[in-house]
C-alpha positions in Angstrom: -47.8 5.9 -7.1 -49.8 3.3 -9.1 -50.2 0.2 -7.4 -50.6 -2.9 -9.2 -53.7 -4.9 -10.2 -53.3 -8.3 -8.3 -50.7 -8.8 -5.8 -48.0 -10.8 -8.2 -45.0 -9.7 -6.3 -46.0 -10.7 -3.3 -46.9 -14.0 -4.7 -43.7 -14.8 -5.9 -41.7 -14.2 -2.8 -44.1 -16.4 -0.9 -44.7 -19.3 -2.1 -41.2 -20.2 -2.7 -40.4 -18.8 1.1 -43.3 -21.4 2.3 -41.9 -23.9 -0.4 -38.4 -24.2 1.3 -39.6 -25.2 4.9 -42.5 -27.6 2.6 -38.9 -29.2 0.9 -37.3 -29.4 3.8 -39.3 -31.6 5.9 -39.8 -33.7 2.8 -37.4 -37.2 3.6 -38.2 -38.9 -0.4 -35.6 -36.6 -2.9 -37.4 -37.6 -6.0 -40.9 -36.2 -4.1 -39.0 -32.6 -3.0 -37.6 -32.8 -6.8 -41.0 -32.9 -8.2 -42.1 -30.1 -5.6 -39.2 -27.9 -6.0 -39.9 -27.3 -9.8 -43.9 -27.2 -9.4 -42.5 -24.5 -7.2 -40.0 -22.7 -8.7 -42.6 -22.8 -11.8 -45.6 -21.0 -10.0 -43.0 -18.2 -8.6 -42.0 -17.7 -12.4 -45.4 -17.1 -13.6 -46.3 -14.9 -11.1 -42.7 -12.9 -12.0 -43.9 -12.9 -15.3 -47.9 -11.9 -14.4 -46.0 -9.0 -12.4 -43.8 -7.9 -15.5 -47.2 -8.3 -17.8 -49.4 -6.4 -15.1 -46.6 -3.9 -14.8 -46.7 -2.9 -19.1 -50.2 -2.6 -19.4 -50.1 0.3 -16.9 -48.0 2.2 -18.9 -45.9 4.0 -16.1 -42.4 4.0 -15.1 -43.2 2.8 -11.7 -45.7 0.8 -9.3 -45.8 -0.8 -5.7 -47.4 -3.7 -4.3 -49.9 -4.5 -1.8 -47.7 -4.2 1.3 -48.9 -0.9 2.9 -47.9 -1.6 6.1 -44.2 -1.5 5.0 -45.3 1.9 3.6 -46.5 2.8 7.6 -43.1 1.8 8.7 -40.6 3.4 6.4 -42.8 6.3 5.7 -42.7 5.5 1.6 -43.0 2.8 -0.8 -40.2 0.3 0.0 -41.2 -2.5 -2.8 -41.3 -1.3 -6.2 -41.5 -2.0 -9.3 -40.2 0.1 -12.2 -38.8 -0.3 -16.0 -34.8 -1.0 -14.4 -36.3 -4.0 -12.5 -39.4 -5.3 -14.1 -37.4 -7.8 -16.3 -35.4 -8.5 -13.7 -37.7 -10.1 -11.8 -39.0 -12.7 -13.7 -35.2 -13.4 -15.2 -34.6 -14.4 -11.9 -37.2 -16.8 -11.4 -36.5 -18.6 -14.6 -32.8 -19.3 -14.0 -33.8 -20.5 -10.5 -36.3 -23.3 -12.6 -33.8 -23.9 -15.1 -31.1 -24.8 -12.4 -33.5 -26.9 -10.7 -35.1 -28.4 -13.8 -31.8 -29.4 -14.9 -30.2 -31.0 -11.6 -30.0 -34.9 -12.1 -31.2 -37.0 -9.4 -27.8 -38.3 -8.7 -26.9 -35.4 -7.6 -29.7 -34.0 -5.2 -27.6 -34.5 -2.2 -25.4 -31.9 -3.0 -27.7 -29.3 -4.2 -30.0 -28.2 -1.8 -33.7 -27.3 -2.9 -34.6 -25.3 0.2 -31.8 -23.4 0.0 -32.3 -23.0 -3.3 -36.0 -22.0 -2.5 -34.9 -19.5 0.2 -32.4 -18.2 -1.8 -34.6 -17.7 -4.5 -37.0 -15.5 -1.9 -34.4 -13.4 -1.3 -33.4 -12.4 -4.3 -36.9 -11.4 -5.5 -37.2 -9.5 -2.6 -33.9 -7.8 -3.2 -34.3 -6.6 -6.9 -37.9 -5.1 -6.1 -36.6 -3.2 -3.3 -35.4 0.2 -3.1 -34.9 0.9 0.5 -31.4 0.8 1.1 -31.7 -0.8 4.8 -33.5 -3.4 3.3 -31.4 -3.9 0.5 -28.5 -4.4 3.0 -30.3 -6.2 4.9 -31.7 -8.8 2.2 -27.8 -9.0 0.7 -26.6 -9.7 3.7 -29.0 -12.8 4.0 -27.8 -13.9 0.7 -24.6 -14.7 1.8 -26.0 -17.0 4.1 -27.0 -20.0 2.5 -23.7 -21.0 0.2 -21.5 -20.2 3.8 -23.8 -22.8 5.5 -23.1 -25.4 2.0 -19.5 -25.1 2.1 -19.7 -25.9 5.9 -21.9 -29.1 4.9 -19.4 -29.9 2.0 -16.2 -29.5 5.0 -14.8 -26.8 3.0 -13.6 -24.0 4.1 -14.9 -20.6 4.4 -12.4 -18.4 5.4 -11.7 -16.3 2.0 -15.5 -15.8 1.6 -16.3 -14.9 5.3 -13.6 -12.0 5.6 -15.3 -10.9 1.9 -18.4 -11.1 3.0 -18.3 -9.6 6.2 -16.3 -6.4 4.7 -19.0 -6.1 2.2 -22.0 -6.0 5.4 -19.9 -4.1 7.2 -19.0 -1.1 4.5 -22.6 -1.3 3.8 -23.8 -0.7 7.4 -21.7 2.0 7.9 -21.5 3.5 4.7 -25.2 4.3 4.5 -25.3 4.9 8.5 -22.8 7.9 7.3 -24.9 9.3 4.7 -27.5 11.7 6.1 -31.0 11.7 4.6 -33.3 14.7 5.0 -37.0 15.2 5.4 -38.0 15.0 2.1 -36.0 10.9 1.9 -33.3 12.2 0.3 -29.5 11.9 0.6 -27.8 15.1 1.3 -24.3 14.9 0.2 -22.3 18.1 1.1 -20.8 17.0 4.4 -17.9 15.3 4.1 -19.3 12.3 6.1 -21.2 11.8 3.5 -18.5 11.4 1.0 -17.0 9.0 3.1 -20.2 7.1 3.5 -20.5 7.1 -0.3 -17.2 5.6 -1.0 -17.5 2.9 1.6 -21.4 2.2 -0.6 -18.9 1.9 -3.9 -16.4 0.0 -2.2 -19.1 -2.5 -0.8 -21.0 -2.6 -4.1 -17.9 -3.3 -6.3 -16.9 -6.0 -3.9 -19.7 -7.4 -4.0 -20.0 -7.1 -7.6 -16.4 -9.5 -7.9 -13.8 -6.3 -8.9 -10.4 -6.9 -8.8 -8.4 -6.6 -6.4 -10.9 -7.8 -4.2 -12.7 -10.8 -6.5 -11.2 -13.9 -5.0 -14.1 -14.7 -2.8 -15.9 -15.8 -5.8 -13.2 -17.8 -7.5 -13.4 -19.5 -4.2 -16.8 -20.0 -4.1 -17.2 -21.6 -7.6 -14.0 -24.2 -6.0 -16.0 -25.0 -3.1 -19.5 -24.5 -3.3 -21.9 -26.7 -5.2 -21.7 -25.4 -9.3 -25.5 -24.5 -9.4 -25.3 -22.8 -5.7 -22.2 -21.0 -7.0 -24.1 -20.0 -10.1 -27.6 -19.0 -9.0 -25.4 -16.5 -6.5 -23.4 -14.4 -8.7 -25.3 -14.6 -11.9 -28.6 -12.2 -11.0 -25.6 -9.7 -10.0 -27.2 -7.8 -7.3 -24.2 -5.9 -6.5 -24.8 -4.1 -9.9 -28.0 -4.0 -8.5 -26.9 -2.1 -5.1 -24.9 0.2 -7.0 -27.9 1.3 -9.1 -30.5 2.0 -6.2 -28.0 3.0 -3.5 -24.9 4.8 -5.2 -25.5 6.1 -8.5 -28.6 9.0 -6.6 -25.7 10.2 -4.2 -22.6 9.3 -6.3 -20.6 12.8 -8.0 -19.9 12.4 -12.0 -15.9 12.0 -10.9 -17.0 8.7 -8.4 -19.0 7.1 -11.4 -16.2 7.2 -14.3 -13.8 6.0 -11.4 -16.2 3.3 -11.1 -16.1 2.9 -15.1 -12.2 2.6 -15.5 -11.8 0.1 -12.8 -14.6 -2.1 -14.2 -13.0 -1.8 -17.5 -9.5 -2.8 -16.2 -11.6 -5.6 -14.4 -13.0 -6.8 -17.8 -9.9 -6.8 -19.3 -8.1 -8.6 -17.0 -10.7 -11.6 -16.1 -10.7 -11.8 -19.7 -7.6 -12.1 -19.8 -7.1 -14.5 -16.8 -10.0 -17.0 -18.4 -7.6 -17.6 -21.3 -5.2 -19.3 -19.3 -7.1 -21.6 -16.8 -6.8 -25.1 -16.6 -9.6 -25.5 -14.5 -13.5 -25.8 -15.8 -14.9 -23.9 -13.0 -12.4 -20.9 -12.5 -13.0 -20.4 -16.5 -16.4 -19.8 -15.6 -16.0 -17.8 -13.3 -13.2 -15.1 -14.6 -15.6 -15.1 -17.8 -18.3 -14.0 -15.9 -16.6 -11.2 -13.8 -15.1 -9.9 -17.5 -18.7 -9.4 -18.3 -20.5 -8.1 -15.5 -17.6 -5.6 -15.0 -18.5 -4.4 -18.8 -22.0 -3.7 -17.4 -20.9 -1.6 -14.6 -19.4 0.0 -17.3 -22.1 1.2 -19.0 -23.8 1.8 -15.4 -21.7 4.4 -14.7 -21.6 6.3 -18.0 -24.5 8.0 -17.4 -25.1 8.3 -21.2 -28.5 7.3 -22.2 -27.1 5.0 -25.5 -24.5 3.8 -22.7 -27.4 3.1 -19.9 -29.0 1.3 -22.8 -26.4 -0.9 -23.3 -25.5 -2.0 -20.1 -29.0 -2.9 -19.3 -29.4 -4.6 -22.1 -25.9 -6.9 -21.6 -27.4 -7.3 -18.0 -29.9 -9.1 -19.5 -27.9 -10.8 -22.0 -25.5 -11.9 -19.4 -28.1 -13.7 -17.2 -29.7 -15.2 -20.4 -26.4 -16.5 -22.1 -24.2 -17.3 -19.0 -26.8 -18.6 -17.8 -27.5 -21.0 -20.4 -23.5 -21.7 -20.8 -23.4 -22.2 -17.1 -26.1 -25.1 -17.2 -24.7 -26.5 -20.0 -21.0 -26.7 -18.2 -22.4 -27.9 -15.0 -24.4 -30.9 -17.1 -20.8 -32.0 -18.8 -19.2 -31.7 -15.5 -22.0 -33.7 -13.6 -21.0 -36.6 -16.1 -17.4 -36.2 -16.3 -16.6 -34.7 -12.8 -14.2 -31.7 -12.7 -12.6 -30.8 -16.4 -9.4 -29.6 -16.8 -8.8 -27.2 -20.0 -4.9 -28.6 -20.0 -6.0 -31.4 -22.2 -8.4 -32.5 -25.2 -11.5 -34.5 -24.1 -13.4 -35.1 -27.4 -16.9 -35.5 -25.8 -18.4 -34.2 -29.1 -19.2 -37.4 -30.4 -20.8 -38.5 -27.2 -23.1 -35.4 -26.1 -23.1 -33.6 -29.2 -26.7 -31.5 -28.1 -24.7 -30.0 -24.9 -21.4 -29.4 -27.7 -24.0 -27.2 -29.9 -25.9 -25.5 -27.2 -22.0 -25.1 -25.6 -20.6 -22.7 -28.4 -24.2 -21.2 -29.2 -24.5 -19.9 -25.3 -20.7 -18.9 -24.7 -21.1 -17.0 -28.2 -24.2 -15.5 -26.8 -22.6 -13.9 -24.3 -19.9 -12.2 -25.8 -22.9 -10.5 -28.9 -22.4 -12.6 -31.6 -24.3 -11.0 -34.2 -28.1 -12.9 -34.0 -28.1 -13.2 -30.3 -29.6 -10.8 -27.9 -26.2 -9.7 -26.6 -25.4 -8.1 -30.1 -27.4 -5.2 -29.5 -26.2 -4.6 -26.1 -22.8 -4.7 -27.0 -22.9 -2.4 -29.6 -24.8 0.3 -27.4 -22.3 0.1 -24.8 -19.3 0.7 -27.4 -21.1 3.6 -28.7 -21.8 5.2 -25.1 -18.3 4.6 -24.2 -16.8 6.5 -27.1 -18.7 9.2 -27.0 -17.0 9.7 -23.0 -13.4 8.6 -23.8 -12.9 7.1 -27.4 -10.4 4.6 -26.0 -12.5 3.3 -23.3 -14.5 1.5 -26.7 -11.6 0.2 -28.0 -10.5 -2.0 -24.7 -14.8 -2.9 -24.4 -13.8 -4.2 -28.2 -10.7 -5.6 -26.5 -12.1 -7.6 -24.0 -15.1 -8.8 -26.1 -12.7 -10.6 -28.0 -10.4 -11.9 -25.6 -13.5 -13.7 -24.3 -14.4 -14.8 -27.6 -11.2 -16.4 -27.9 -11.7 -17.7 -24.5 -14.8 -19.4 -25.5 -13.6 -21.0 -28.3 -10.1 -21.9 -26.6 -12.8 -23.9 -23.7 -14.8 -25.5 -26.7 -12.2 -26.8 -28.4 -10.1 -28.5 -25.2 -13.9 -29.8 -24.3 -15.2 -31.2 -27.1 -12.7 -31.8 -29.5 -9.3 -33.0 -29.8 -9.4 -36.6 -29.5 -12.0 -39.7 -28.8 -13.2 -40.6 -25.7 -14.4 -43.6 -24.5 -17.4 -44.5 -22.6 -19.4 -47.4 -21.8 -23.1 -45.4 -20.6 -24.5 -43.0 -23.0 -23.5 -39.2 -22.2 -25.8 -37.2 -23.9 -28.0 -34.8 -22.4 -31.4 -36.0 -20.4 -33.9 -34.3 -21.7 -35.2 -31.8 -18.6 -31.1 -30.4 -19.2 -31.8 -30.1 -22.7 -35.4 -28.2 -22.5 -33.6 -26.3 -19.7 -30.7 -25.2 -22.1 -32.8 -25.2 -25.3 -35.3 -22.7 -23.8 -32.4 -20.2 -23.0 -31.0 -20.5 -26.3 -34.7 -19.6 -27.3 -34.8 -16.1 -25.6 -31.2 -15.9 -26.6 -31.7 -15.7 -30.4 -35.1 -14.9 -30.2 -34.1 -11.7 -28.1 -31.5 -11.0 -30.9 -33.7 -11.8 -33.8 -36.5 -9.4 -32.5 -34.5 -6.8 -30.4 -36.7 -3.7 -31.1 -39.2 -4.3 -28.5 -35.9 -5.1 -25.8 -33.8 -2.3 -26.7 -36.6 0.4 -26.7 -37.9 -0.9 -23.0 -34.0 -0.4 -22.3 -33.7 2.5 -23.5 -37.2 3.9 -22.0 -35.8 2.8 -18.3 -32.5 4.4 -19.3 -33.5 7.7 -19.7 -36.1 8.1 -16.6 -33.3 6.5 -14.4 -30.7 9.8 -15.3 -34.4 11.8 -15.3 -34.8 10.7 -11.7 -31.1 11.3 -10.6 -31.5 14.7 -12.3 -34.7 15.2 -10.1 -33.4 14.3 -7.6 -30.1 16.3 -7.5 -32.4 19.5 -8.3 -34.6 18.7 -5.2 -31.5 18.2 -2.9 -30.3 21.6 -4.8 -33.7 23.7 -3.7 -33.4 22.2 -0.2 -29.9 23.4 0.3 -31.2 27.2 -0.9 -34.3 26.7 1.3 -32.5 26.5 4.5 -29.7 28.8 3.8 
C-alpha cells in the first residue's frame, strides 16, 4: 500500500490532542477562545493537505507514517481511502465552525478541551479500519458529553444504559466473529452470525434507530447544543457499519438494515412535525436523514452507494450549517418553543435567510449539494424494491414541510420586541455563510462530487466482492 507524502493525518490528530491539555490549563476564556480556533484551524488544513495529498496519488487507498501500529496489528490500521478521504477534513471544519461560532457569553458551558479531545477522536475514528480500535475509539467518544451532563447536574441515566449496550454488543460481537490467517472474517459458524447481529445491533444503536434512539433526544435536552451537535452529526455509527458489518454482513442482514432505516426516516420525520420544542426538532430531523443514508448503505447498488455517500456529505454540510444557525437564535433567545410565532425576522434577518437556505439544503432542494444525492438514492432504491423510493420521496417531503413548519413558527408570525440588537455577530455569520458556500457550491458544480462518490462506491462493493471470494478459496483450501 501507498503511503502518503507528508505525515498529514498524523498531524491532525495531534495537535488538537496536545491542544486540549494547552486549553485546559489556560485560566483567561477569551485567550483559550483565541487558541481553540488557531487550533481547530491548523487541524483542518492538515485534514485538507491529507485529502489533497491523498488525490494526487491517484489510488483508492494509502496509510500514514505509523509503522509501528503496523508491527502490532500485523497490517495497516490507519488508512485512508476514497469512503473516508472527505470525511476527514468535513470533520475538522464543523469542529472550527462550532468553535468559531460560540459567543463569549457562553464559553462556560461549552468546553474547548473537550471539544479538542473530542475532535482527536473522531479523526482517529474515521481513518481507522481496525475494528478493535474502532470500538475502542467509539467507546471514548462517549466520554466527554457523559462527563458535561455531570457538570451541567443532569442526568445521565438514559444515555449510560445506551451507551454501555452499544460497548458492550460491540465487544462481544466482534469477540464472536472469528478471523482467519489471511485477516479475514470467516462467517459460516453460527457464532459468527450471532456476532454479526450483535455488530448491526450496536451500529444501528449507535447510529439513533428507532426503537432504541432516545438516548440522543436526551442528549440534545441535556447536553450543551454544540456538544450535542458535534456528537451525532459526523455519524460514526454509519461509519462502524461501513468498516465492520457491511465485509461480514449476508445480502438478507443488509436490506433488513435498509427497511428499518427507512421506517426510521419515516417516522423521525414524522415525529419532527409535531415538536414543540427547538432542540428535539433538531434532533428527529437529523435521525430522518441519516437513517436515509443507511439506506442507501445497505443497498449495495453502486447508483444507491453513490447516493448515500453523497447525502452523508450533504447531511454534515447542511445540518451542520442549520444546526449553527439554530444554536446562534437559541443562544439569544434561550430555549424556543415551535407552539407559538416569534417573529425574529425583522431582528436577525441574516440567520432567517441562512435558516431556510440550510434546512432546504438538507432535504436536496434543487441547487444545493444534497440534490444530487437525493436523486441517486431514489434511483438505487427503485431499482431493489420500487416502493422503498416512493417512502425516500415520502419522508423527503415530510421534512420539507418540517422545515418550513420550524421557519415559519421562528421567524414569522408576529413582532417581537427587543431592546439590544439580535442579529448575527459576524464569526456566526462567516461560520454559517461558509457552509452555505460548499452547500450551493457543491450543488452548483456536483460533477467532480458525484464522480469521487461514485469512484469510492464501486471499489467499496469491489472490495466486499474480494473479499467474499478470498474467504470462499479459503473455505475450499482447507476442505
Amino acid at each position: 500500500m501507498q503511503e502518503l507524502h507528508l505525515p498529514w493525518l498524523e498531524l491532525s490528530v495531534v495537535i488538537p490532542f496536545i491542544g486540549a491539555i494547552y486549553i485546559k490549563l489556560l485560566k483567561n476564556r477569551n485567550s483559550a477562545y483565541m487558541q481553540c480556533v488557531l487550533l481547530c484551524a491548523l487541524t483542518l488544513i492538515c485534514a485538507l493537505g491529507e485529502w489533497i495529498d491523498f488525490m494526487t496519488l491517484r489510488i483508492f487507498e494509502a496509510h500514514d507514517h505509523w509503522d509501528f501500529l503496523k508491527a502490532i496489528f500485523g497490517r495497516d490500521v490507519f488508512v485512508i481511502d476514497e469512503l473516508n478521504a472527505p470525511l476527514l477534513p468535513l470533520a475538522a471544519l464543523l469542529y472550527l465552525m462550532m468553535v468559531l461560532s460560540t459567543l463569549r457569553t457562553k464559553l462556560g458551558r461549552f468546553s474547548l478541551a473537550g471539544a479538542l479531545f473530542s475532535e482527536a477522536i473522531l479523526i482517529m475514528t474515521l481513518s481507522c479500519r481496525e475494528p478493535w480500535l474502532i470500538i475502542l475509539l467509539m467507546s471514548l467518544a462517549t466520554i466527554p458529553p457523559w462527563l458535561e451532563m455531570r457538570s451541567r447536574k443532569q442526568s445521565t441515566g438514559v444515555y449510560t444504559v445506551h451507551m454501555s449496550l452499544f460497548i458492550g454488543l460491540s465487544v462481544v460481537g466482534w469477540w464472536l466473529v472469528p478471523v482467519n490467517e489471511a485477516g479475514i472474517p470467516d462467517t459460516s459458524s453460527s457464532l459468527a452470525i450471532i456476532g454479526g447481529a450483535m455488530l448491526t445491533a450496536a451500529g444501528l444503536l449507535r447510529s439513533g434507530i428507532v426503537p432504541v434512539h432516545c438516548w440522543m433526544t436526551d442528549l440534545f435536552e441535556k447536553a450543551a447544543f454544540g456538544t450535542a451537535l458535534l456528537f451525532v452529526t459526523p455519524m460514526t455509527g454509519a461509519y462502524m457499519i461501513m468498516r465492520i458489518v457491511l465485509p461480514i454482513a449476508p445480502p438478507w442482514a443488509l436490506q433488513s438494515i435498509a427497511l428499518v432505516s427507512l421506517f426510521t426516516a419515516v417516522y423521525s420525520a414524522g415525529m419532527a412535525l409535531v415538536q414543540t420544542d427547538s432542540r428535539r426538532f433538531f434532533c428527529y430531523l437529523f435521525l430522518s436523514h441519516s437513517s436515509l443514508v443507511l439506506v442507501g448503505l445497505e443497498l449495495l447498488t453502486p447508483i444507491g452507494l453513490t447516493g448515500a455517500l453523497c447525502i452523508w456529505i450533504s447531511v454534515g454540510l447542511s445540518l451542520g450549517g442549520f444546526g449553527l444557525t439554530l444554536r446562534a437564535v437559541e443562544a439569544r433567545m434561550g430555549r424556543l418553543s415551535l407552539s407559538k410565532y416569534h417573529g425574529l425576522y425583522e431582528h436577525m434577518p441574516t440567520l432567517a435567510g441562512l435558516f431556510l437556505l440550510t434546512g432546504l439544503g438538507s432535504i436536496g432542494f434543487p441547487g444545493t449539494i444534497g440534490f444530487i444525492g437525493m436523486e441517486l438514492i431514489v434511483e438505487g432504491a427503485v431499482e431493489i424494491y420500487p416502493s422503498i423510493g416512493t417512502v425516500v420521496v415520502l419522508a423527503a417531503a415530510l421534512n420539507g414541510i418540517a422545515i418550513l413548519y420550524a421557519y415559519f413558527r421562528v421567524f414569522t408570525g408576529t413582532r417581537h420586541m427587543a431592546s439590544i440588537s439580535l442579529n448575527a455577530r459576524p464569526q456566526e455569520r462567516f461560520a454559517v455563510l461558509t457552509l452555505t458556500f460548499l452547500i450551493i457550491g457543491g450543488g452548483l458544480v456536483p460533477q467532480p462530487g458525484v464522480a469521487s462518490r461514485y469512484h469510492a462506491a464501486k471499489e467499496l462493493i469491489a472490495h466486499r466482492l474480494i473479499k467474499t471470494e478470498s474467504l470462499e478459496h479459503h473455505r475450499v483450501t482447507e476442505h
